[in-house]
PyMOL commands that place a pseudoatom at each C-alpha (Angstrom):
pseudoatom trace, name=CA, resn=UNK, resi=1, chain=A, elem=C, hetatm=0, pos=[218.948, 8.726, -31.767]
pseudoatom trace, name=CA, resn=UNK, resi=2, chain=A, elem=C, hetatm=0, pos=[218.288, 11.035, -34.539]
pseudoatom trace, name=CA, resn=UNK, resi=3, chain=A, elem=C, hetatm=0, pos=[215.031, 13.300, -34.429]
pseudoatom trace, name=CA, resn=UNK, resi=4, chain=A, elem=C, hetatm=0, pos=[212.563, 12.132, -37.463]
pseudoatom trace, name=CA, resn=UNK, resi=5, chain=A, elem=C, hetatm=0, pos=[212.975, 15.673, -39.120]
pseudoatom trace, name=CA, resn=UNK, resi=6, chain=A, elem=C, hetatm=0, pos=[217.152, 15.079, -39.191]
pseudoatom trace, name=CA, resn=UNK, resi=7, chain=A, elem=C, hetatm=0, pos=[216.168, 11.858, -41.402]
pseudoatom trace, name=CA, resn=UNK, resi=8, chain=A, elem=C, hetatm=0, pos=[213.735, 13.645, -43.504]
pseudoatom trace, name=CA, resn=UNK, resi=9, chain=A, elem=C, hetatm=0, pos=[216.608, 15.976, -44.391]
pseudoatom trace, name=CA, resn=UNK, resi=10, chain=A, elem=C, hetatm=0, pos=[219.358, 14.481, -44.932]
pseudoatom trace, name=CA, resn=UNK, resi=11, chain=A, elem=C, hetatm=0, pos=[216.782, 11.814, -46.993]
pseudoatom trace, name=CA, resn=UNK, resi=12, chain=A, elem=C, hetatm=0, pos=[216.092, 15.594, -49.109]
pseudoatom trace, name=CA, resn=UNK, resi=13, chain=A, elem=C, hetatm=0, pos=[219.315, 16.262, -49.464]
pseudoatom trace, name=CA, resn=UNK, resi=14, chain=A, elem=C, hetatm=0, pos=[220.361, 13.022, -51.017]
pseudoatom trace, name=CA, resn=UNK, resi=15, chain=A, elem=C, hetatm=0, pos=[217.418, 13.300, -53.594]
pseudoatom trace, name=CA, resn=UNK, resi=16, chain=A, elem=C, hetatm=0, pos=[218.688, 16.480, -54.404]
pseudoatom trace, name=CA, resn=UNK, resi=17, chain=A, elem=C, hetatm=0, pos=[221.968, 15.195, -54.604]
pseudoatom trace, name=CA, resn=UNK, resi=18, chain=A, elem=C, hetatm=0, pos=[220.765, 12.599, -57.202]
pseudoatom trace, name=CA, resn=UNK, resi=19, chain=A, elem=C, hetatm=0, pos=[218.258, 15.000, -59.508]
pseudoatom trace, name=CA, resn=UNK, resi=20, chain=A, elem=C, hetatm=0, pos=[221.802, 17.215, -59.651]
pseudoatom trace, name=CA, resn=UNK, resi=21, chain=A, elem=C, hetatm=0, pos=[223.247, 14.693, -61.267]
pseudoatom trace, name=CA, resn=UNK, resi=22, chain=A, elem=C, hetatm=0, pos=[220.495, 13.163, -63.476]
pseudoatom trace, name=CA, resn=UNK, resi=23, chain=A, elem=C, hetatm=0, pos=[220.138, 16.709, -64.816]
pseudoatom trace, name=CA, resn=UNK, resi=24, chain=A, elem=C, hetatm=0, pos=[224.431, 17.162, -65.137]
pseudoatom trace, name=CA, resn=UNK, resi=25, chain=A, elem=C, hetatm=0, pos=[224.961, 14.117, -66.218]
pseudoatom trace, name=CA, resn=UNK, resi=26, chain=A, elem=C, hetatm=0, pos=[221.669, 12.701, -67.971]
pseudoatom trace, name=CA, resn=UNK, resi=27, chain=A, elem=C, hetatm=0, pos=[220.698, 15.509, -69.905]
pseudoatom trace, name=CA, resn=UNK, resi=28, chain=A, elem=C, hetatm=0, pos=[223.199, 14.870, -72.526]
pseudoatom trace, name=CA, resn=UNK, resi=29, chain=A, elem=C, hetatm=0, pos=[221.858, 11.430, -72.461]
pseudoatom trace, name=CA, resn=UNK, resi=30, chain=A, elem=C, hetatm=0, pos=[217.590, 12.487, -73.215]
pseudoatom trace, name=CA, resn=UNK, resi=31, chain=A, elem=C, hetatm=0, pos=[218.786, 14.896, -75.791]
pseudoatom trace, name=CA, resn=UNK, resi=32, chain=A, elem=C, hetatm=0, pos=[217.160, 13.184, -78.058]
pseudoatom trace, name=CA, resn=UNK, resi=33, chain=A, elem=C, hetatm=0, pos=[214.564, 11.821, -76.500]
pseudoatom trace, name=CA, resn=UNK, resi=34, chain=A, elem=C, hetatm=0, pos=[211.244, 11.623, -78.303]
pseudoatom trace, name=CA, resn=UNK, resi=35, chain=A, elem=C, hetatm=0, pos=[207.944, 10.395, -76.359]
pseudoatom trace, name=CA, resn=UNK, resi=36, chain=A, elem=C, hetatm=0, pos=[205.025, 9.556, -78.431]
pseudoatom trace, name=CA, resn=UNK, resi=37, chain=A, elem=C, hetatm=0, pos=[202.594, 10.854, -76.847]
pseudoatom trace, name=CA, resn=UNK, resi=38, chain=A, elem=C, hetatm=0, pos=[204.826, 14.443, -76.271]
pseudoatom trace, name=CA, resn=UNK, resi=39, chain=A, elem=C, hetatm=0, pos=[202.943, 17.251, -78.924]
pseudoatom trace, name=CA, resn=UNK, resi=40, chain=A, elem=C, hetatm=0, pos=[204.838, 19.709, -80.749]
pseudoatom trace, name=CA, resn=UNK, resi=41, chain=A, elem=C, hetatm=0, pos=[202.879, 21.971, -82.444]
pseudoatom trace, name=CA, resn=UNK, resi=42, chain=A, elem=C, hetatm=0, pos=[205.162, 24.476, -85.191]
pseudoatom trace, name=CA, resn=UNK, resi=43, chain=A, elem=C, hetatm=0, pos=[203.436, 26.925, -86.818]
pseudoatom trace, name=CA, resn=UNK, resi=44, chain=A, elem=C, hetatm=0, pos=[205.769, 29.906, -88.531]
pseudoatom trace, name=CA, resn=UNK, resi=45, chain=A, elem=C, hetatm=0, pos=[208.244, 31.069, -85.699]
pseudoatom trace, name=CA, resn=UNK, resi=46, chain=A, elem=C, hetatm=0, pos=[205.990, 29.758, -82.906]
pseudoatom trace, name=CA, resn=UNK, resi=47, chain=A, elem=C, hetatm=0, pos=[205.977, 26.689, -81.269]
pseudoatom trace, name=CA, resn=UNK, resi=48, chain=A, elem=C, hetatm=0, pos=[204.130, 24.994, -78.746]
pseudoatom trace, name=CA, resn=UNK, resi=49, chain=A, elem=C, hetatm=0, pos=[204.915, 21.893, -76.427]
pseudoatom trace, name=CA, resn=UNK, resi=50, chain=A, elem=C, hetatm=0, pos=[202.501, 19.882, -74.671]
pseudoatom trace, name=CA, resn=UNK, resi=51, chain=A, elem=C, hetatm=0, pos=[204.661, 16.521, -72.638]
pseudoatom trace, name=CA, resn=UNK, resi=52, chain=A, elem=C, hetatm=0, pos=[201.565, 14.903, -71.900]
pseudoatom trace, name=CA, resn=UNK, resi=53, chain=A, elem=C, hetatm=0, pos=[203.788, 11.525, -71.792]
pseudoatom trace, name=CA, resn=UNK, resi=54, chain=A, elem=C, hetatm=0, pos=[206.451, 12.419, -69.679]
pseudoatom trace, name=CA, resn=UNK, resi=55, chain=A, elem=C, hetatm=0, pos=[204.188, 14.085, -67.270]
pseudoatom trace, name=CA, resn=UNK, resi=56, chain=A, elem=C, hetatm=0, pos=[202.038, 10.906, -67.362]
pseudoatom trace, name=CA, resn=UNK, resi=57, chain=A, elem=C, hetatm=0, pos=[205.390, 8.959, -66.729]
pseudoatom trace, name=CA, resn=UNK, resi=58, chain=A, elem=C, hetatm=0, pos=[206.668, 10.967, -63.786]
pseudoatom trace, name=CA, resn=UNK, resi=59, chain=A, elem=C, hetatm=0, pos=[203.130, 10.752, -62.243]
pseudoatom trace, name=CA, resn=UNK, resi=60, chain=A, elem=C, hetatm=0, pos=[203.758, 7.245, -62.533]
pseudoatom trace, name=CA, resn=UNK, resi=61, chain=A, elem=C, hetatm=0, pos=[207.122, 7.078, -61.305]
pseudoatom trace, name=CA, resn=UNK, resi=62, chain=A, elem=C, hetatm=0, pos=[206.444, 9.540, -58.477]
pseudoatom trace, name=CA, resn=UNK, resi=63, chain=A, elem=C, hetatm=0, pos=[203.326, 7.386, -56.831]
pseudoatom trace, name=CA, resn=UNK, resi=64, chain=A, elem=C, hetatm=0, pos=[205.303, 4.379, -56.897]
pseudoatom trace, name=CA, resn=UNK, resi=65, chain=A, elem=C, hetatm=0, pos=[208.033, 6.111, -54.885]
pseudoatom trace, name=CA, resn=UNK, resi=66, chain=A, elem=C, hetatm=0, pos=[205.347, 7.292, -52.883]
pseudoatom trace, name=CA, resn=UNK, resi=67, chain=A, elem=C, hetatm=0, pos=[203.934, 4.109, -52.184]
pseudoatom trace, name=CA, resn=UNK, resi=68, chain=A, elem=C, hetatm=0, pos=[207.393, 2.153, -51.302]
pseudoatom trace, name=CA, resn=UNK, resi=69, chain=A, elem=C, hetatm=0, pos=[208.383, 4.944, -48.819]
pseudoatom trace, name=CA, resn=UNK, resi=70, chain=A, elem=C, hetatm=0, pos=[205.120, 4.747, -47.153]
pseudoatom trace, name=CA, resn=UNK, resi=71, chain=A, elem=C, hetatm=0, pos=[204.716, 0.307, -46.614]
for i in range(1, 71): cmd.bond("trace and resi %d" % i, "trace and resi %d" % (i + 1))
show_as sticks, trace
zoom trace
């Protein structure tokens, strides 16, 4: 039988595993990926970038996964 911290890392590792290759091979994909409720501000040479929807969306996301691994 495996100790409940063995679990809990190999269950880390594969996550990592998997945001390695959302980020090799799924940046390409959200290049252009535009959320509504993401503000750019440009003004001259500055610029400033507030992702209120993705952060809203990965909250989202994130509980969900949350509240599946916990049931």
């Amino acid at each position: 039988m495996m100790a409940p911290w063995g679990k809990q890392l190999i269950l880390l590792g594969l996550v990592l595993i998997l945001v390695g290759l959302a980020l090799s091979y799924g940046a390409p994909l959200l290049k252009d990926y535009k959320n509504p409720l993401d503000f750019r501000f440009k003004s001259g040479n500055s610029m400033v970038y507030f992702p209120l929807g993705s952060s809203i969306l990965i909250s989202i996301v994130l509980s969900l996964l949350v509240y599946l691994f916990k049931k």
